[in-house]
LOROGU-750584 format. One line per 8 residues: for each residue x, y, z of N, C-alpha, C. Coordinates in steps of 0.2 Angstrom, whole numbers. Atoms other than C-alpha are relative to their C-alpha. Last residue first. Layout:
<zados>
X:Y:Z:X:Y:Z:X:Y:Z; ... .
</zados>
This chain:
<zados>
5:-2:4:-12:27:-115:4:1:-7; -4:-1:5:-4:13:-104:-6:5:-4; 4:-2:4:-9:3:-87:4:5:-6; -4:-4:4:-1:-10:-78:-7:5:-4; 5:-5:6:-6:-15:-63:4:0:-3; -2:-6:3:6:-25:-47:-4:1:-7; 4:3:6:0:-34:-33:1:6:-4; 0:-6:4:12:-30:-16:-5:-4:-6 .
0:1:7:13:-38:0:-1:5:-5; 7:-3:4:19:-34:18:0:-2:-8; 2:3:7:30:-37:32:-5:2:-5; -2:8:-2:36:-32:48:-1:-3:-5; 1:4:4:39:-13:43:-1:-7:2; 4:1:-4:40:1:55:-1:-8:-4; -2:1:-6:57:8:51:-5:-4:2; -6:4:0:54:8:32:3:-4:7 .
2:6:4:36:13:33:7:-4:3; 5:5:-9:41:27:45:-1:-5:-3; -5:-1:-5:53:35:28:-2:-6:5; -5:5:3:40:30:16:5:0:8; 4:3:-2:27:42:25:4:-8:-1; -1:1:-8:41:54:23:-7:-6:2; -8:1:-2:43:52:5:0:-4:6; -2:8:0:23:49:4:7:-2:1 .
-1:3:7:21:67:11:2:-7:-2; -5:1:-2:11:73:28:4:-4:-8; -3:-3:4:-4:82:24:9:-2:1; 1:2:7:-15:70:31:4:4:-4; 8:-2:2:-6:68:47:-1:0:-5; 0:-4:4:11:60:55:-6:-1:-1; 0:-8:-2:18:51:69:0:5:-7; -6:-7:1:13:36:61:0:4:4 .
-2:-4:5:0:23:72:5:6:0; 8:-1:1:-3:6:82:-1:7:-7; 4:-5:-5:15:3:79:-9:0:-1; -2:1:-11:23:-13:73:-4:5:4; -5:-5:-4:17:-10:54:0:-4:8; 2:3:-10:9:-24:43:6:3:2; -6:2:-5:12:-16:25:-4:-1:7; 2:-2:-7:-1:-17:10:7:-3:7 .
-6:3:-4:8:-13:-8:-4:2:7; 5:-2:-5:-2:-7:-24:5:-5:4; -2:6:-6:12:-6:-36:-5:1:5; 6:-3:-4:3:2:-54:4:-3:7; 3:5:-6:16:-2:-66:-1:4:5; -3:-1:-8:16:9:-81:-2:-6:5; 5:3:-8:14:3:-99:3:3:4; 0:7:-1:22:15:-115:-6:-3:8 .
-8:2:-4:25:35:-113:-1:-7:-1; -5:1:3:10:38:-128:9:-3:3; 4:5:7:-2:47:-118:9:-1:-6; 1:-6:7:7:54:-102:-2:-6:-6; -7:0:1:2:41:-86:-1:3:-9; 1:-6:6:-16:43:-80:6:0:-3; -7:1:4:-16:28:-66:-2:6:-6; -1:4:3:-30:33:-51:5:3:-6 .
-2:-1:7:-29:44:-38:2:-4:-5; -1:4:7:-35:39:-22:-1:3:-5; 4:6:4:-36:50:-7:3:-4:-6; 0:6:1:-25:64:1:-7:-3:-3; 0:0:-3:-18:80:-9:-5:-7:3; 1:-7:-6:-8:87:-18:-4:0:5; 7:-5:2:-10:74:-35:1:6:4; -3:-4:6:8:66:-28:-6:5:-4 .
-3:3:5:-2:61:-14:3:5:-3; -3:-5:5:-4:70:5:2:-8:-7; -5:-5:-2:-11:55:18:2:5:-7; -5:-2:8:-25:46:19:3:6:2; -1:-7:0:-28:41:40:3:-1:-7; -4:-3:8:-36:28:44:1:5:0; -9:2:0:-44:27:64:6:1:-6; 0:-6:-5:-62:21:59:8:2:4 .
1:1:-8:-60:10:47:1:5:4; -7:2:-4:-60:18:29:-3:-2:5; 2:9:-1:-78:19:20:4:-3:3; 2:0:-5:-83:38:21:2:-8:3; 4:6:0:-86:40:4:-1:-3:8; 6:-3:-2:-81:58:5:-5:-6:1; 1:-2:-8:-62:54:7:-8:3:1; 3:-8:1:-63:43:-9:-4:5:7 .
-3:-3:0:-50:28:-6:-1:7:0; -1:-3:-8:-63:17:1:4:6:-1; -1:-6:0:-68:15:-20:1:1:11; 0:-3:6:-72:-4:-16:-2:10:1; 4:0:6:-70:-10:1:1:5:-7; 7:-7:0:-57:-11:12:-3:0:-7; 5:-1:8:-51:-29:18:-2:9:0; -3:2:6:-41:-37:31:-4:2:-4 .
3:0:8:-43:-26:47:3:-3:-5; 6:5:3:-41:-31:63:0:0:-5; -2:6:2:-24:-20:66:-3:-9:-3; -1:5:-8:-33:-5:63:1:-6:-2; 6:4:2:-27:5:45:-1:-5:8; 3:0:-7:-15:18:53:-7:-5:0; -3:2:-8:-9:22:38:-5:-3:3; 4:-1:-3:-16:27:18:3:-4:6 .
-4:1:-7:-6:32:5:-6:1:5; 5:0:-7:-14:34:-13:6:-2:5; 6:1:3:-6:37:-31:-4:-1:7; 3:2:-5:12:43:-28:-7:-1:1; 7:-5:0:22:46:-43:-5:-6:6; 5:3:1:42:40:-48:-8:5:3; 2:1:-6:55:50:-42:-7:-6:0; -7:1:-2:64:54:-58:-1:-3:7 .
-3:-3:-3:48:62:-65:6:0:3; -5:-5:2:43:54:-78:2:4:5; 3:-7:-2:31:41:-68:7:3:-4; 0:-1:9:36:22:-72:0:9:-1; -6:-1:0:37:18:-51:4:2:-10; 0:-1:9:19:23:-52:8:-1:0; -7:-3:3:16:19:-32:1:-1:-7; -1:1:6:0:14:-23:3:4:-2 .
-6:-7:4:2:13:-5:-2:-3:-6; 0:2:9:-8:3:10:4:5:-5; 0:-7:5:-3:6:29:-2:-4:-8; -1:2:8:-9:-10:40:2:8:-1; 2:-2:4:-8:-9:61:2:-2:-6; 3:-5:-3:-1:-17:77:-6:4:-3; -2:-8:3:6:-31:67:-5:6:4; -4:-5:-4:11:-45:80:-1:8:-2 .
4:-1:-6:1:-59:73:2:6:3; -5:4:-6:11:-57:55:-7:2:7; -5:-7:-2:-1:-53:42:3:-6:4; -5:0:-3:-7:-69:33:5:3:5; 0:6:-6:-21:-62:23:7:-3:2; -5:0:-2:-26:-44:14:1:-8:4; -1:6:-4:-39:-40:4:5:-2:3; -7:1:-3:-41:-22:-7:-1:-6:6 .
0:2:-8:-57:-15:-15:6:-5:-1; 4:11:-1:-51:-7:-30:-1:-1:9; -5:5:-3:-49:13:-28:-3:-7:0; 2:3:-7:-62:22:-38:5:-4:0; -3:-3:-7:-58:36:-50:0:-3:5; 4:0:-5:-70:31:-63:2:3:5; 0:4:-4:-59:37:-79:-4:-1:6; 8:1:1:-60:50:-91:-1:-6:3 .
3:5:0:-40:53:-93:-8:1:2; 2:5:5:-36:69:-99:-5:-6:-1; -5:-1:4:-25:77:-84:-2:-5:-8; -5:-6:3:-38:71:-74:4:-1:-6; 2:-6:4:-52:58:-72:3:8:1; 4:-6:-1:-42:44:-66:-3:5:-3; -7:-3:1:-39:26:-68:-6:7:1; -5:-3:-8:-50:12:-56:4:6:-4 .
3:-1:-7:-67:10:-66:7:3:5; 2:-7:-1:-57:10:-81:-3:5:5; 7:-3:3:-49:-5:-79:-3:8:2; 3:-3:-5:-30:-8:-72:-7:-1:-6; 1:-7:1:-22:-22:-86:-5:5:5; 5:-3:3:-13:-35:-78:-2:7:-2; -3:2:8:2:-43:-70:-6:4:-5; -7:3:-2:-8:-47:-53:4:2:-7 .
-2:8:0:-26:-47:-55:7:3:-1; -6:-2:3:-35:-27:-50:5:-7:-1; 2:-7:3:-56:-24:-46:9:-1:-6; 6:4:5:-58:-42:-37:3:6:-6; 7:-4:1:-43:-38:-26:-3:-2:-7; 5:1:6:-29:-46:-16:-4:4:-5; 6:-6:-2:-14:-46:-5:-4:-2:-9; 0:0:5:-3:-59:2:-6:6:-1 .
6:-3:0:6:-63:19:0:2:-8; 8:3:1:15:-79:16:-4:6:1; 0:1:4:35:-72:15:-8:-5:-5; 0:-5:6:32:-60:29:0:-4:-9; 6:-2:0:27:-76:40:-2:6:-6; 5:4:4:41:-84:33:-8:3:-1; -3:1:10:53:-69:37:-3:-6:-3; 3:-4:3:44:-70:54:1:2:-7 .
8:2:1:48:-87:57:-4:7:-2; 2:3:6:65:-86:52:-6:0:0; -1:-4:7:67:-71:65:1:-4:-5; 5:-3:1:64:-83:77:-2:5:-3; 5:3:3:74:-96:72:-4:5:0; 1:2:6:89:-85:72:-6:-3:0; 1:-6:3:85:-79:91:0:0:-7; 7:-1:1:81:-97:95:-1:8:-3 .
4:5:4:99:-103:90:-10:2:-1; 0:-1:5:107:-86:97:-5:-5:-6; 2:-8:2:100:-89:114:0:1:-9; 6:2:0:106:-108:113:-5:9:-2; 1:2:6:124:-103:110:-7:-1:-1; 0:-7:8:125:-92:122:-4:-2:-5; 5:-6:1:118:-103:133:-3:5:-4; 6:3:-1:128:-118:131:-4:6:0 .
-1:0:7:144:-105:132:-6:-3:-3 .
</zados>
């Protein structure tokens, strides 16, 4: 009984400690402050907007020690759709990594770690797409959100959809941050 009961005492601790450690990793960037308004440099030059098109560079600190890799996401959960709008998805970021640099998310730029994989956006297809939301709908929040995954990487490729990228997130998740934009036309 002594046993059990110790078993279950260090099994609770030790999933306190990772539910601490998820509630200390944080994410950053020079390009985008927390609550704030996105700038020109990151929103896109479609559907109207005349924007830069470059993904903020991105900073990461406190993963948990055990994450195998990172995924990043920027999500419009404002989006008229009914499903919200999917703005960038990127996987398999190696587990080293805390940082990608300014505009990484432009697949010609060449600046991911070796190993990343952008995946299919709401746009059609992968990389960064900045905020564009219809002129006059109010602010939108921009959710940038990096996950520390348990696997090295998704069973999925660049044409794979942010749903189902969401899906393997859900199951792979040990923890991760979010920094949220607003932008408005």
């Amino acid at each position: 009984m002594h046993k059990l009961a110790l078993a279950v005492v260090l099994a609770l601790g030790a999933t306190g400690v990772q539910a601490a450690q998820a509630q200390n990793m944080s994410l950053q960037s020079e390009e985008v402050s927390d609550g704030s308004t996105i700038k020109d440099e990151q929103v896109a030059n479609v559907f109207g907007c005349k924007g830069g098109n470059k993904s903020p560079s991105l900073s990461w600190s406190d993963a948990p020690n055990d994450a195998k890799s990172f995924a990043i996401t920027v999500f419009d959960p404002d989006a008229p759709t009914g499903s919200g709008f999917w703005h960038w998805v990127v996987v398999n970021i190696p587990a080293g990594t805390t940082e990608l640099p300014l505009d990484a998310g432009n697949p010609k730029a060449g600046a991911l770690p070796r190993g990343a994989l952008q995946t299919r956006t709401d746009f059609g297809a992968p990389g960064y797409g900045g905020p564009c939301p219809p002129e006059g709908h109010g602010p939108h929040r921009y959710v940038f959100t990096v996950f520390a995954v348990r696997q090295d990487t998704l069973p999925v490729n660049a044409d794979t959809s942010a749903a189902v990228i969401g899906f393997h997130l859900h199951f792979a998740t040990i923890a991760k941050a979010t920094l949220t934009g607003k932008f408005q036309r």
